[in-house]
C-alpha distance (Angstrom), angle and dihedral (degrees) to the residues before:
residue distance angle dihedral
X1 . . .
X2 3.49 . .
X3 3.87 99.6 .
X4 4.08 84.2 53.6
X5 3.58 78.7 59.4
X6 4.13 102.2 45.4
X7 4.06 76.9 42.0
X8 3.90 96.8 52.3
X9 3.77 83.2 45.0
X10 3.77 100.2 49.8
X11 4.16 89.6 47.3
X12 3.91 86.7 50.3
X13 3.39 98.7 58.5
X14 4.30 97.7 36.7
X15 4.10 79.3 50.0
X16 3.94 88.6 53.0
X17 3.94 92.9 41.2
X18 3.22 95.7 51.1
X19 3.98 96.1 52.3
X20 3.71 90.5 44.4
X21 3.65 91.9 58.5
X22 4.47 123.1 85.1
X23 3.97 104.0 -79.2
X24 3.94 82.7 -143.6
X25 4.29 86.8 147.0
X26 3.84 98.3 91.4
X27 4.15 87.4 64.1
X28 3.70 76.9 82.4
X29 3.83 106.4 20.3
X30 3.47 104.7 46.6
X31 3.65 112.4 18.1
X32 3.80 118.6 83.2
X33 3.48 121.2 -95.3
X34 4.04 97.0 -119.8
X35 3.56 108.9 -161.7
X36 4.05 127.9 -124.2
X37 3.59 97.5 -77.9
X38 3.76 96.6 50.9
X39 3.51 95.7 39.1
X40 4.18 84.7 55.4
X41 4.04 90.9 47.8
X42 4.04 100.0 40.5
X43 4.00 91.6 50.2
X44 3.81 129.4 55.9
X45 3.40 121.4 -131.0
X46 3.50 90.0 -112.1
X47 3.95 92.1 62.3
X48 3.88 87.5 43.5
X49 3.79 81.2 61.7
X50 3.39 99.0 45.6
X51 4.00 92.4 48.5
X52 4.32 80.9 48.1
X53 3.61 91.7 58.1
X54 4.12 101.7 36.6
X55 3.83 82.8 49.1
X56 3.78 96.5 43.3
X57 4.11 85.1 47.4
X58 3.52 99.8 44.0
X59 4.01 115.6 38.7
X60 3.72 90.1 40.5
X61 3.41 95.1 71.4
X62 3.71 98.6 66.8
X63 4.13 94.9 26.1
X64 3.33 154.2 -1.1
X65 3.41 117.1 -77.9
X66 4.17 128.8 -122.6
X67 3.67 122.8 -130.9
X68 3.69 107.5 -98.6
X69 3.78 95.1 -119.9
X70 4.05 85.3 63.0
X71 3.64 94.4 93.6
X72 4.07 138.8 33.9
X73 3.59 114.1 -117.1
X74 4.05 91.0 -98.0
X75 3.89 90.3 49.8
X76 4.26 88.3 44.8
X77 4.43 78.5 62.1
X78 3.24 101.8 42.8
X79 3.87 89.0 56.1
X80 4.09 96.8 37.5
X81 4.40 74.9 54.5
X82 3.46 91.3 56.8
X83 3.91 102.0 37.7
X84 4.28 106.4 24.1
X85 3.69 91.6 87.7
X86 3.79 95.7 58.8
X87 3.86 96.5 48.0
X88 4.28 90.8 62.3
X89 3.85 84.5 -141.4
X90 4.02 112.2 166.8
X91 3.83 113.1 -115.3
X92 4.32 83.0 -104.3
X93 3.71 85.6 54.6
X94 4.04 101.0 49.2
X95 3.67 94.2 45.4
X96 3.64 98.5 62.1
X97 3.57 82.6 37.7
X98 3.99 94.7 59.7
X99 4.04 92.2 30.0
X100 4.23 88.5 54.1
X101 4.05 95.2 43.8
X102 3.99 85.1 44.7
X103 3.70 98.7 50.0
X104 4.23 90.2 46.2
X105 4.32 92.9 41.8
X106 3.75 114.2 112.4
């Protein structure tokens, strides 16, 4: 009975943590993919920039980083899904992160 409890308690607080914490996933779970173009028109090139130098800043830390042309912009999602949530970028942050990487994929 009591490790239900110390279980109960442990699932509690992960539930809570994880609530507390920036809901920055649906950047690349629920927003449409736009392709190139769009992503070029719907973003100045001052926000490209910005999403440059946040993604320049950030994902070099822990790697090195691909050219941009390396992926299309569905395969430049499917790896901001896998690797937004370890970068602790604010929403801001990862969407002129996605839009720049999108507007410079192959």
């Amino acid at each position: 009975m009591k490790k239900l409890i110390v279980l109960g308690a442990y699932a509690s607080l992960l539930l809570l943590l994880a609530n507390c914490g920036p809901h920055i996933g649906k950047i690349v779970t629920s927003y449409p993919v736009p392709t190139k173009e769009q992503a070029q028109t719907e973003f100045t090139s001052e926000q490209l920039a910005e999403g440059r130098k946040i993604w320049q800043s950030t994902c070099d830390r822990c790697h090195d980083l691909h050219p941009e042309t390396k992926h299309t912009p569905e395969g430049w999602n499917k790896t901001l899904r896998r690797m937004i949530h370890k970068s602790k970028l604010t929403e801001e942050e990862g969407i002129l992160v996605r839009a720049y990487l999108i507007a410079n994929s192959k």
